[in-house]
N, CA, C and O atoms as a MOPAC input file, in Angstrom:
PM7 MOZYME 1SCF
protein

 N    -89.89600 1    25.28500 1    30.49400 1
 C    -88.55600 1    25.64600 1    30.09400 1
 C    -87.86100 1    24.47800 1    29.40400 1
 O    -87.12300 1    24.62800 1    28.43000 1
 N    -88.10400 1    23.46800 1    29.89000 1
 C    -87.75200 1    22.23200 1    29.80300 1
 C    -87.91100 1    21.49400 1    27.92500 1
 O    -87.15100 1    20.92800 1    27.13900 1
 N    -89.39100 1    21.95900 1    27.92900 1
 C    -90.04400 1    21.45900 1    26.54700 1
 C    -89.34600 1    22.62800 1    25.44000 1
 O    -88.93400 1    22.29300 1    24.32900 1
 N    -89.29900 1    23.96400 1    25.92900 1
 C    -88.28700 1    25.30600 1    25.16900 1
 C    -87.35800 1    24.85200 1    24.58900 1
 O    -87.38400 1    24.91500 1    23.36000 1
 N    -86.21900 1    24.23900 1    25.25100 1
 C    -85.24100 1    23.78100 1    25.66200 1
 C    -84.96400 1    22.71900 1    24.18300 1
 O    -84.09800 1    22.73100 1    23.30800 1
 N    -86.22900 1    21.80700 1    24.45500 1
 C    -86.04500 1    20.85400 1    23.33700 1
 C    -86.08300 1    20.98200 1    22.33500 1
 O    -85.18900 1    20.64300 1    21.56000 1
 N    -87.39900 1    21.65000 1    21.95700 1
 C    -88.17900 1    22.39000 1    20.49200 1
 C    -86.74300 1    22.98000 1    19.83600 1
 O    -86.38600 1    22.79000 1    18.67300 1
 N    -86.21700 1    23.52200 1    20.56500 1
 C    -84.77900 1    24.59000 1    20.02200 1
 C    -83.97000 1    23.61600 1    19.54300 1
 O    -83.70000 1    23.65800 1    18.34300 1
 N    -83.42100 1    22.55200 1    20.36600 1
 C    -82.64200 1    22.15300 1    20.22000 1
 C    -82.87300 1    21.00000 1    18.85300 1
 O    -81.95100 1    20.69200 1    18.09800 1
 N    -84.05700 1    20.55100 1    18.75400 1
 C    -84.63500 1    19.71300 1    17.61000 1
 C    -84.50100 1    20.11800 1    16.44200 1
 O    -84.28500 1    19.51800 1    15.38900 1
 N    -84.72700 1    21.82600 1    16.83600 1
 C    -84.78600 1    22.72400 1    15.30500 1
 C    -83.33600 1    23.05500 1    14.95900 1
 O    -83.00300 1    23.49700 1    13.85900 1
 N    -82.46300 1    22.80600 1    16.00700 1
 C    -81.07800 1    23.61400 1    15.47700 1
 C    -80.65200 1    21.63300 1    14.76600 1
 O    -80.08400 1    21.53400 1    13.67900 1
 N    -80.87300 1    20.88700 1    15.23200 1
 C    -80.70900 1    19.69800 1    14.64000 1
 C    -81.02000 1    19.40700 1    13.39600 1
 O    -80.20000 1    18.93200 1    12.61000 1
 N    -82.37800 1    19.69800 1    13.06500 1
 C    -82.79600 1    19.27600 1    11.74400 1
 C    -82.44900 1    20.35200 1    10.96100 1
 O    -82.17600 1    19.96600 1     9.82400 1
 N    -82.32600 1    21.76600 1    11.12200 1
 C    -81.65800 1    22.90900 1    10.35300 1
 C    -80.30900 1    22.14800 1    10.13900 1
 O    -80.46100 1    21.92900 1     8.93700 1
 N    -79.16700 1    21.61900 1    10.42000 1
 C    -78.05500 1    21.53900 1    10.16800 1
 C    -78.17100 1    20.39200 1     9.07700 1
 O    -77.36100 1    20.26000 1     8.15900 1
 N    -79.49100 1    19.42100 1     9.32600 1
 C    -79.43900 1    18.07300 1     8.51600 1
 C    -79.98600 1    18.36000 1     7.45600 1
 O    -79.53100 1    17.77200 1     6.47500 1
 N    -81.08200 1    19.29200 1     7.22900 1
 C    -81.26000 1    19.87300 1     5.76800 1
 C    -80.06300 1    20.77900 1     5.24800 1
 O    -79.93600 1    20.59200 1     4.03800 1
 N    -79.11800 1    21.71900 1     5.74900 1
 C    -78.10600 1    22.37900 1     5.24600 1
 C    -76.95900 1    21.36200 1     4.59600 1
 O    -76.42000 1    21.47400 1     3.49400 1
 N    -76.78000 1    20.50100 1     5.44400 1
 C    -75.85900 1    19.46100 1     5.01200 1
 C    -76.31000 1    18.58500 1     3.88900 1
 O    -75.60400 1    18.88000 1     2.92500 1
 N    -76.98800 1    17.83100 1     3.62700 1
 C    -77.86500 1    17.03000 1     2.61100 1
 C    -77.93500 1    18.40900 1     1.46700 1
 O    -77.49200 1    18.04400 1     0.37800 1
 N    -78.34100 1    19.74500 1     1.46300 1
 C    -77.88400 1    20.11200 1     0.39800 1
 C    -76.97000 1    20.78300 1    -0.47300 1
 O    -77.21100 1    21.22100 1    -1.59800 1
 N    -75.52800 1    20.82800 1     0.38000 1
 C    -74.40700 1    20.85600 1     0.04000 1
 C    -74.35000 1    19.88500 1    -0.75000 1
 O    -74.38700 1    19.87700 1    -1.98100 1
 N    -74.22200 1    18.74300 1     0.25500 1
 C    -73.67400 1    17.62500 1    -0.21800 1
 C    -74.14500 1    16.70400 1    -1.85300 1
 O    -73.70100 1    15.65400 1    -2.31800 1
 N    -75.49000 1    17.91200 1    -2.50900 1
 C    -75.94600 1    17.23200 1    -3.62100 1
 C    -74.86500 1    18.21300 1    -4.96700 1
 O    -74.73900 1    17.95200 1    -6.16300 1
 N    -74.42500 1    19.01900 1    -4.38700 1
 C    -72.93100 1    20.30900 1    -5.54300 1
 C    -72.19900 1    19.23500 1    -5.20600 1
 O    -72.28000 1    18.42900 1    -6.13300 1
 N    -71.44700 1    18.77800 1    -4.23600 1
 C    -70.67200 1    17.74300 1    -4.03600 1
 C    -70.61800 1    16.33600 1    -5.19700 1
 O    -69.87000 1    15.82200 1    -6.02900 1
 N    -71.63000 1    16.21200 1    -4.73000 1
 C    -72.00300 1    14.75300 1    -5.76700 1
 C    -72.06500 1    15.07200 1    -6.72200 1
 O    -71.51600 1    14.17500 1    -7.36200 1
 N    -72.61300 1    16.34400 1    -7.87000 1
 C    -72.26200 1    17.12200 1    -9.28200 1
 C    -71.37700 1    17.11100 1    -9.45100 1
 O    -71.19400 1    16.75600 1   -10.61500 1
 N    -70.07100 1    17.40500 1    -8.70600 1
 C    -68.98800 1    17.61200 1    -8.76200 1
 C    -67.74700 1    16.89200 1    -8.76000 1
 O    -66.61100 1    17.25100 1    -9.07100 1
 N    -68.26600 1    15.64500 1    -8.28500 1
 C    -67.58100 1    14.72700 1    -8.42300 1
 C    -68.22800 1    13.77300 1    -9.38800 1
 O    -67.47400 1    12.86300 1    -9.73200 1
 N    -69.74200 1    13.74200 1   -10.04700 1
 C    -70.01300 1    13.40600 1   -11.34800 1
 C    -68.98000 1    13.41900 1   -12.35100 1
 O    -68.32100 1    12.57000 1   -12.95000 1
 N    -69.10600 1    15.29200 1   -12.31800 1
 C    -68.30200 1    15.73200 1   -13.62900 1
 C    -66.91100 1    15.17400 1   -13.70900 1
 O    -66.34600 1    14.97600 1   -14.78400 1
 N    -66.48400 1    14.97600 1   -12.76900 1
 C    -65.19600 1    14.61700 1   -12.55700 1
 C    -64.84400 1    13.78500 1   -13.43700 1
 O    -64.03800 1    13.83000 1   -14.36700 1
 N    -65.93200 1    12.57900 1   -12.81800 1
 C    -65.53500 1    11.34400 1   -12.78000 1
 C    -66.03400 1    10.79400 1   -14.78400 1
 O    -65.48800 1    10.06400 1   -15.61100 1
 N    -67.34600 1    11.67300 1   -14.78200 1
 C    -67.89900 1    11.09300 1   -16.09000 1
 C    -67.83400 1    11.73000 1   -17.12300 1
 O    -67.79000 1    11.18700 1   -18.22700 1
 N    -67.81500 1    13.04000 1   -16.93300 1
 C    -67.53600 1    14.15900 1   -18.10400 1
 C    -66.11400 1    14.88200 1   -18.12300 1
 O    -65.85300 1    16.08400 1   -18.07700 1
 N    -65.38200 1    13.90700 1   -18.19600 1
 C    -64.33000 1    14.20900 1   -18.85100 1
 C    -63.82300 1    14.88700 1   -20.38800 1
 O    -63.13700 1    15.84700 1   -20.74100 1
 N    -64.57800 1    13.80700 1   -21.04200 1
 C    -65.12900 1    14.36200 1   -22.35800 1
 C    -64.80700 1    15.51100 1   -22.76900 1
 O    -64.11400 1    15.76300 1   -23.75500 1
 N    -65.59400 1    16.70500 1   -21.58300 1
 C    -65.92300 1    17.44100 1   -22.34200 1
 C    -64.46600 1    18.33600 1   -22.38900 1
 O    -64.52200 1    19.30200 1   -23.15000 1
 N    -63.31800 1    18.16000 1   -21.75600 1
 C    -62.36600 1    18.69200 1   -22.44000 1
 C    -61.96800 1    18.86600 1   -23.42900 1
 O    -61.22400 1    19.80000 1   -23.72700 1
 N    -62.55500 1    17.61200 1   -24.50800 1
 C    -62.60500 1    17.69700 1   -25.68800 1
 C    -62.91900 1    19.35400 1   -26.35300 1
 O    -62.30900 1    20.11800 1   -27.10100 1
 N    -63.97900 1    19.37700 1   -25.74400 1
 C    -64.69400 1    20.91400 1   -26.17900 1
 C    -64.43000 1    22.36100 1   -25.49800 1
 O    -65.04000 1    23.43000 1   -25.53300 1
 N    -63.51600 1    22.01400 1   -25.00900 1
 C    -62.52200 1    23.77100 1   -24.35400 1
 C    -62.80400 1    23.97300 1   -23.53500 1
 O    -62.81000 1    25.14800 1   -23.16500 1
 N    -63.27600 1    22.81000 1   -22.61000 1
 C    -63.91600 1    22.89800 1   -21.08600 1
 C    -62.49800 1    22.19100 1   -20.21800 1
 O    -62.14300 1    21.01600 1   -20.30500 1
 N    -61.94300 1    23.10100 1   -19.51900 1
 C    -60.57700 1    22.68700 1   -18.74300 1
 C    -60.91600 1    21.87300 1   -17.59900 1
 O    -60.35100 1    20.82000 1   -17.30300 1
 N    -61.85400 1    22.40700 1   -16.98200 1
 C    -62.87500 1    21.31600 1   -15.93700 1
 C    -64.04400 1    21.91200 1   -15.63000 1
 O    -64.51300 1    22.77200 1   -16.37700 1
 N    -64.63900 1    21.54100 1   -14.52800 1
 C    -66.15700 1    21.59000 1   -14.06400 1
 C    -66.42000 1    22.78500 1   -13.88700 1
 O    -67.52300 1    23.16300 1   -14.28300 1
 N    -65.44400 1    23.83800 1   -13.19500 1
 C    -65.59500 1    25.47300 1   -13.31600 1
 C    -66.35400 1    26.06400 1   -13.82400 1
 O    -67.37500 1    26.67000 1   -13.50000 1
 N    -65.45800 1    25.75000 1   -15.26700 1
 C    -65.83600 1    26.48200 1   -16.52900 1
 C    -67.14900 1    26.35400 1   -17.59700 1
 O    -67.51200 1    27.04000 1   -18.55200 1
 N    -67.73700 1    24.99000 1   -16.87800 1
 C    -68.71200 1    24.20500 1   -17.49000 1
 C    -69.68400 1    24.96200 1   -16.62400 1
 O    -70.43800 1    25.64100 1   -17.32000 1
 N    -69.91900 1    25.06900 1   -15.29700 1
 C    -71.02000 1    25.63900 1   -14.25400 1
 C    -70.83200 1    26.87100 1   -14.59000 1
 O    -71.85800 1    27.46100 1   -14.25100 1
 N    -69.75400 1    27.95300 1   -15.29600 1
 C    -69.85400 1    29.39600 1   -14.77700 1
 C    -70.23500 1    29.86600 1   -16.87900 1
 O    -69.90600 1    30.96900 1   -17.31600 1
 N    -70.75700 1    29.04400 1   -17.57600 1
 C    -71.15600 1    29.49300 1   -18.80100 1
 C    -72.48900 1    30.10100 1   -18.80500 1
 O    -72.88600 1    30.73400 1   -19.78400 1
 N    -73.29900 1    29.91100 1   -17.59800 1
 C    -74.37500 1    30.92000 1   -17.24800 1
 C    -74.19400 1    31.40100 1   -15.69100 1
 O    -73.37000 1    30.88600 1   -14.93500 1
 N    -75.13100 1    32.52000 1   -15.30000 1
 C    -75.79000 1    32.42600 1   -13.96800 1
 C    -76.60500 1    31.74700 1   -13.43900 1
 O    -77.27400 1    30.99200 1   -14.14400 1
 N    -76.84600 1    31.80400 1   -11.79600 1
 C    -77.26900 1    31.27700 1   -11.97100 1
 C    -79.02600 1    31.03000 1   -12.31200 1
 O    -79.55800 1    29.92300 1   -12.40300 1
 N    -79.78000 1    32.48000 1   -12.47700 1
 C    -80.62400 1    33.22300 1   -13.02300 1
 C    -81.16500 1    32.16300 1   -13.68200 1
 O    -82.19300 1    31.51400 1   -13.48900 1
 N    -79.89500 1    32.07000 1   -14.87000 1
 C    -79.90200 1    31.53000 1   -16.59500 1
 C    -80.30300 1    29.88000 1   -16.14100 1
 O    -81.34000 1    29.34900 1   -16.53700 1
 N    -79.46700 1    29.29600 1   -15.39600 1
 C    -79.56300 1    28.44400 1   -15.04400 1
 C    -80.99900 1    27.55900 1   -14.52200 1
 O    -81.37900 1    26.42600 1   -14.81700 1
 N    -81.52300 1    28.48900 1   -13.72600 1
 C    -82.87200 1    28.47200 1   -12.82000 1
 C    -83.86300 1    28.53900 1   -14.04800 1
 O    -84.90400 1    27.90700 1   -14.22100 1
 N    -83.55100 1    29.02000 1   -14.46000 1
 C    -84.78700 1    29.21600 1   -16.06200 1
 C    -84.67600 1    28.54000 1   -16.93800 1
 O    -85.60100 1    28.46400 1   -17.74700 1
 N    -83.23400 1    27.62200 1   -17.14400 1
 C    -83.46300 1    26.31400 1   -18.39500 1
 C    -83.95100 1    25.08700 1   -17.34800 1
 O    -84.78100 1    24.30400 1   -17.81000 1
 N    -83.54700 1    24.89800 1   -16.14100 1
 C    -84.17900 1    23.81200 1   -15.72900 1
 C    -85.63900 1    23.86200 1   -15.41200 1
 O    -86.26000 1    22.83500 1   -15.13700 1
 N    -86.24100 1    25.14500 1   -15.45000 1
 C    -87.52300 1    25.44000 1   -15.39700 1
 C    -88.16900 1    25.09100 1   -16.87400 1
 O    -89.18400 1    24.41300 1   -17.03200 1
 N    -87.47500 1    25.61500 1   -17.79900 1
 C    -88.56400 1    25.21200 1   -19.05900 1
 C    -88.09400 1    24.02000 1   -19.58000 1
 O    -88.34900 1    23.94200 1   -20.78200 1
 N    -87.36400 1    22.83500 1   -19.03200 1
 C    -86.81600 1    21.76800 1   -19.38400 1
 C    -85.53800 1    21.64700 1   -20.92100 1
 O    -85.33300 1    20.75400 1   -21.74300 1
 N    -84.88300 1    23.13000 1   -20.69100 1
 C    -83.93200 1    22.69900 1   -21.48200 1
 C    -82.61400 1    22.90300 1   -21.47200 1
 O    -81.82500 1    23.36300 1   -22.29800 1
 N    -82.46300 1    22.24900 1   -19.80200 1
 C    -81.13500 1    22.15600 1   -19.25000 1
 C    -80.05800 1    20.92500 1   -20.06100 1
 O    -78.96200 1    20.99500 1   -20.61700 1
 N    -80.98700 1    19.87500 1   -19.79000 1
 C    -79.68000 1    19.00800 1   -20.56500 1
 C    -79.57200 1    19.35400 1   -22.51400 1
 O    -78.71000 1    18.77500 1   -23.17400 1
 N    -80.42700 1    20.20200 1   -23.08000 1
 C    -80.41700 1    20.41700 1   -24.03800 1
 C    -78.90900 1    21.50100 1   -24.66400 1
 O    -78.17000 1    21.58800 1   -25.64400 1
 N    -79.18500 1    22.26700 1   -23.08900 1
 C    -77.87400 1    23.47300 1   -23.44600 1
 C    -76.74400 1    22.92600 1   -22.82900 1
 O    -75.69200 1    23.49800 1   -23.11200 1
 N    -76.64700 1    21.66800 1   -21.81500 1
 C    -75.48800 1    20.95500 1   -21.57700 1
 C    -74.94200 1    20.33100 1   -22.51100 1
 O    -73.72900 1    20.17100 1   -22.37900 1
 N    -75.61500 1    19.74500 1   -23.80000 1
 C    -75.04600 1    19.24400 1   -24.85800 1
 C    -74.59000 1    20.54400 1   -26.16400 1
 O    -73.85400 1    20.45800 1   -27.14700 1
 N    -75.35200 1    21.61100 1   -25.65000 1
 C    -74.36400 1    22.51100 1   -26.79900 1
 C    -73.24800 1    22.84400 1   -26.19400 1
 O    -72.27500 1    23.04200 1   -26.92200 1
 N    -73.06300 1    23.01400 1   -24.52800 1
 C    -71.95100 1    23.51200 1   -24.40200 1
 C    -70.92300 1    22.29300 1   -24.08600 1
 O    -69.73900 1    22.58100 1   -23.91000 1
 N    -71.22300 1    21.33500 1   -24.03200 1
 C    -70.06900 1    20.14200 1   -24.09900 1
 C    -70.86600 1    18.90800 1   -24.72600 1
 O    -71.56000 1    18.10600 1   -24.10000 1
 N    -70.55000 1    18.93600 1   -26.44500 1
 C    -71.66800 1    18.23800 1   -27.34500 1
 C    -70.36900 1    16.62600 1   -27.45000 1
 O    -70.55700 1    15.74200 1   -28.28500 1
 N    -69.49000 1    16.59400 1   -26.71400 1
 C    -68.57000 1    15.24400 1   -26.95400 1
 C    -69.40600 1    14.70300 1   -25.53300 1
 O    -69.34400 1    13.47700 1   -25.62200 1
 N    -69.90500 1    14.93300 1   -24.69100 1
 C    -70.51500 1    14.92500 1   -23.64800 1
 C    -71.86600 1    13.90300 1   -23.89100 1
 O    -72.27600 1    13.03400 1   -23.12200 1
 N    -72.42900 1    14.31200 1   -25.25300 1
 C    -73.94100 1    13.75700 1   -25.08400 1
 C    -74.54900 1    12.54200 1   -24.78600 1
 O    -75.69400 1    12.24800 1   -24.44400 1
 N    -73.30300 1    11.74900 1   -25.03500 1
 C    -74.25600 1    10.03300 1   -24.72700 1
 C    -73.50600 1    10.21200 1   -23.18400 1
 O    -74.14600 1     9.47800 1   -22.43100 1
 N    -72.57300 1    10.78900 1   -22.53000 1
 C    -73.12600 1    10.33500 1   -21.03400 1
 C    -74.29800 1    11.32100 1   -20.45400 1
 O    -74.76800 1    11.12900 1   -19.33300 1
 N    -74.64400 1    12.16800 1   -21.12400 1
 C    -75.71300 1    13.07400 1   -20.59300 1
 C    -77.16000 1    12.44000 1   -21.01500 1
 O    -78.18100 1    12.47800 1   -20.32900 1
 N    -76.99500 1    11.81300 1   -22.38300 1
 C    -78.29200 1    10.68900 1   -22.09000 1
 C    -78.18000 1     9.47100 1   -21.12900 1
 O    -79.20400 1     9.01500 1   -20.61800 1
 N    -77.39600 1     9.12700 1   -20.96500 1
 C    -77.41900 1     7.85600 1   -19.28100 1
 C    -77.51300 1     8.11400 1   -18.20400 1
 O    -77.46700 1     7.23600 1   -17.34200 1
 N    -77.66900 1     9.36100 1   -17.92600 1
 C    -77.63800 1    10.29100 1   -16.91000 1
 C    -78.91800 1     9.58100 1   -16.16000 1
 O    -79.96000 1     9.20800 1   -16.69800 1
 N    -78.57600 1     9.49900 1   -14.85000 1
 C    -80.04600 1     9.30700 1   -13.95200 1
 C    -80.39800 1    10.28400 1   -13.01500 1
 O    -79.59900 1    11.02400 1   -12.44200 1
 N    -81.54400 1    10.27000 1   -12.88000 1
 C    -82.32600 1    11.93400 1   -12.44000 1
 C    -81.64900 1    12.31400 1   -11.40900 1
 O    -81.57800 1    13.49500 1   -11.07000 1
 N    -80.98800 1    11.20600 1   -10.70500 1
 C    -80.39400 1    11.81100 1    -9.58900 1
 C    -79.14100 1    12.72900 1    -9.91800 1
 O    -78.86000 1    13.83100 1    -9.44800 1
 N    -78.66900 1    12.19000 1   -10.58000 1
 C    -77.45900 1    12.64300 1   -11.20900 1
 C    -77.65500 1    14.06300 1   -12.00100 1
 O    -76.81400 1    14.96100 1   -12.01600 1
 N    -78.55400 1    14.08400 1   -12.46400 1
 C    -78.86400 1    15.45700 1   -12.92800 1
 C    -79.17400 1    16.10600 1   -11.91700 1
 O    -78.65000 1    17.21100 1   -11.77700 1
 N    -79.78800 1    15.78600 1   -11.26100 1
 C    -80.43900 1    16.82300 1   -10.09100 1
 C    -78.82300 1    16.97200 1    -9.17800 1
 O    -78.89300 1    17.90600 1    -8.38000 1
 N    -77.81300 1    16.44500 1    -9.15900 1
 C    -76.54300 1    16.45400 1    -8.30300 1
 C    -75.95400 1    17.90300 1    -9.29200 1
 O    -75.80000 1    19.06300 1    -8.91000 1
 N    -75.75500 1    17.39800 1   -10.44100 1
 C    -74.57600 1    18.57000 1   -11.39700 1
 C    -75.43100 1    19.34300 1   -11.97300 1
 O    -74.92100 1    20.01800 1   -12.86700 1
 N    -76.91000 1    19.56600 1   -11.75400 1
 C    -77.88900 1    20.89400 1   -11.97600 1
 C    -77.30900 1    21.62000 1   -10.47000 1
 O    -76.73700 1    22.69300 1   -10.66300 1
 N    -77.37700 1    21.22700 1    -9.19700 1
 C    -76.92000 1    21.99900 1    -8.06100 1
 C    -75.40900 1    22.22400 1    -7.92000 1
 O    -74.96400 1    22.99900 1    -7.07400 1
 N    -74.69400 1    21.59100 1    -8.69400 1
 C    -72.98900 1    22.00100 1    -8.99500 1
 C    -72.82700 1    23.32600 1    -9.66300 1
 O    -72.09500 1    24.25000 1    -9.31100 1
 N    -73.97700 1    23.23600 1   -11.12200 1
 C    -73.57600 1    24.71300 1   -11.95900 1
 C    -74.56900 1    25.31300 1   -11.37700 1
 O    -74.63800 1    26.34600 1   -12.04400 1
 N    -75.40200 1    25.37600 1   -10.57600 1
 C    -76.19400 1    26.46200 1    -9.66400 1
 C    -74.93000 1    27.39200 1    -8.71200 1
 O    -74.71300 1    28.60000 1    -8.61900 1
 N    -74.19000 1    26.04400 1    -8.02600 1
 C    -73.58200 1    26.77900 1    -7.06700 1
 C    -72.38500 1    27.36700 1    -7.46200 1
 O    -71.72400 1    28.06700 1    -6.69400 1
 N    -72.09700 1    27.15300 1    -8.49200 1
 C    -70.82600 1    27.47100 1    -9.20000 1
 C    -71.08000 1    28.49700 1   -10.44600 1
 O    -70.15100 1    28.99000 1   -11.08600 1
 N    -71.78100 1    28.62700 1   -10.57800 1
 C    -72.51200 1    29.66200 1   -11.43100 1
 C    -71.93500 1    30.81000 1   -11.81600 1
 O    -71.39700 1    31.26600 1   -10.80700 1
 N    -71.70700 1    31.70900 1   -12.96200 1
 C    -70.53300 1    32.77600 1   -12.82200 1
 C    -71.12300 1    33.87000 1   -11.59300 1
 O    -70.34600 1    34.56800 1   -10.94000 1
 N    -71.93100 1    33.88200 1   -11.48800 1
 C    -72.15700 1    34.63400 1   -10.48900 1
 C    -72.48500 1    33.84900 1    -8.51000 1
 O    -73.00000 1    34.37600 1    -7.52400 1
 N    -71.89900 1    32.49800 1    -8.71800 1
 C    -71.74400 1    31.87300 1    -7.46800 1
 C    -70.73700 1    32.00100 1    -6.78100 1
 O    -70.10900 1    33.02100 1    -6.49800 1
 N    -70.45500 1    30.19000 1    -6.30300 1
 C    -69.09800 1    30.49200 1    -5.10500 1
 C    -68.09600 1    30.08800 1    -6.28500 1
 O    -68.58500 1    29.79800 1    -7.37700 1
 N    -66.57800 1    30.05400 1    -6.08600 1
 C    -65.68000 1    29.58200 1    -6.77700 1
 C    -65.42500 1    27.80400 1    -5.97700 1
 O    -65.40700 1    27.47800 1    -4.79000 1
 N    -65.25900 1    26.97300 1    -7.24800 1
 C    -65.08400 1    26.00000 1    -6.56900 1
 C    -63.35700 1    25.52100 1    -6.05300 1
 O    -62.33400 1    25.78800 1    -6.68300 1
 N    -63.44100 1    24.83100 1    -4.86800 1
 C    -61.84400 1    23.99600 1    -4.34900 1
 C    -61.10300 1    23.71900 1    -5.63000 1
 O    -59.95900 1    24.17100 1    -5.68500 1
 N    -61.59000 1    23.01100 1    -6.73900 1
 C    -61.18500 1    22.23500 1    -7.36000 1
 C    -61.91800 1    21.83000 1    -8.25200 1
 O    -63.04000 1    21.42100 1    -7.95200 1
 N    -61.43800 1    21.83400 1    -9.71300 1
 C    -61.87800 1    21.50100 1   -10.82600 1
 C    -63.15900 1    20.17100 1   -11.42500 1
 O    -63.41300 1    20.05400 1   -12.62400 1

């Protein structure tokens, strides 16, 4: 009962530490955009919203699959492109899971 007991309790532990760790990578997209793509207001993007909800996230799942996610990030915010070339993988992989989760067919975000 004892060893039951644990196994459960290990699994409800590490379930919460993988759920959390991948929130927290929309988070870090999200405060990317914030912070670095400003820019793209330039280009009729009011904030990060509107930038994540220009596909689903379907659409989405299928340009980062055939590698031409940052290709359609620069058509849709092209004042954007030299911070989207300095971009480090992590960083892509943070604001690829921002417009996943924000996706027009995702959650709505707190804040821009």
């Amino acid at each position: 009962m004892k060893k039951t007991t644990s196994l459960l309790l290990a699994a409800m532990v590490a379930g919460s530490v993988f759920t959390t760790s991948a929130m927290a990578d929309a988070k870090k997209g999200q405060k990317y955009y914030l912070k670095k793509l400003k820019v793209c207001k330039k280009d009729g993007l009011k904030n990060g919203a509107v930038f994540a909800t220009k596909h689903d996230r379907k659409s989405w799942e299928d340009l980062k699959a055939s590698g031409k996610l940052m290709d359609e990030w620069k058509t849709i915010c092209p004042s954007g492109a030299k911070k989207f070339k300095k971009m480090k993988e992590k960083d892509i992989t943070n604001v690829y899971d921002f417009v996943w989760k924000y996706a027009s067919d995702g959650e709505v975000p707190s804040c821009g």
